[in-house]
C-alpha positions as CSV (number, residue, x, y, z in Angstrom):
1,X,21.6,-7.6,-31.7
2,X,23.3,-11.1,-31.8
3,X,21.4,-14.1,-31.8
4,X,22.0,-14.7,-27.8
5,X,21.0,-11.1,-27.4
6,X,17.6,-12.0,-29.3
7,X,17.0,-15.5,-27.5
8,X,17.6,-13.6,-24.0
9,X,14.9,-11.3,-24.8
10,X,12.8,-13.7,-25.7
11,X,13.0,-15.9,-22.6
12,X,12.4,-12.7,-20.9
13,X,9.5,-11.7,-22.6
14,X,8.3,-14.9,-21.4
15,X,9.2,-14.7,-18.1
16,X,7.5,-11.7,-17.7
17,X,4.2,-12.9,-19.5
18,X,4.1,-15.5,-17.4
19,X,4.7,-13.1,-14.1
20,X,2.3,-10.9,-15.0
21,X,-0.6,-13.8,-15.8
22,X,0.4,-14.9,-11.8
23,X,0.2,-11.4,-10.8
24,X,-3.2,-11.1,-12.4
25,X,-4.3,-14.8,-10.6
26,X,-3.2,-13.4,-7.2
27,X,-5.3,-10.4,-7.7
28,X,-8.6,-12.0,-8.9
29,X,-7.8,-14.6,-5.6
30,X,-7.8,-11.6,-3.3
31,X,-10.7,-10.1,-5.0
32,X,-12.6,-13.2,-3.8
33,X,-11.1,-13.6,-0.4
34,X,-12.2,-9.9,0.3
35,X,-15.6,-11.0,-0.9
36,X,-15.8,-13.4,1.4
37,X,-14.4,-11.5,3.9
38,X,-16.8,-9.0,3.8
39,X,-19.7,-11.7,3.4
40,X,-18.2,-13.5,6.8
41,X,-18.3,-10.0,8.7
42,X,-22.1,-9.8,7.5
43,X,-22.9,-13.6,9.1
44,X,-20.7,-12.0,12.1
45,X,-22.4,-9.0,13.2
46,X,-25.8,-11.2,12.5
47,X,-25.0,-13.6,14.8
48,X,-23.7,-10.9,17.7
49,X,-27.1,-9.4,16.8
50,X,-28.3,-12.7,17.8
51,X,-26.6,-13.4,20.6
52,X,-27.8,-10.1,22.3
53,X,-31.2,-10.6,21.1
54,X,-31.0,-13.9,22.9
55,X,-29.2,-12.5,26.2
56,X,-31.8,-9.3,26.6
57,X,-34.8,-12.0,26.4
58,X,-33.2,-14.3,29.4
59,X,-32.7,-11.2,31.2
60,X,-35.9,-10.3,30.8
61,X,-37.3,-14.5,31.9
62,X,-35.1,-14.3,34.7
63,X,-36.2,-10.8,36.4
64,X,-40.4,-11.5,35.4
């Protein structure tokens, strides 16, 4: 292998290091964005819960 051969490789080794530690980054940040996802459907479907809560008992002021 010639020495531009060996210097080529190398760059490319650390091109793909360096691809693979963003790859890894992007992962962990969608990790947390599903977190948070999920967390933010939870505070959803509370507040719907709520809402109806709410609704049924001025339904129920408005025909006593």
């Amino acid at each position: 292998m010639t020495e531009d051969h060996k210097r080529l490789l190398a760059v490319f080794d650390v091109r793909v290091r360096d691809l693979m530690e963003l790859c890894d980054k992007q992962k962990q940040k969608i990790n947390e964005l599903q977190d948070l996802l999920v967390q933010k459907e939870g505070e959803l479907q509370q507040a719907i819960k709520t809402i109806e809560e709410l609704n049924a008992k001025c339904d129920n002021m408005l025909t006593a």
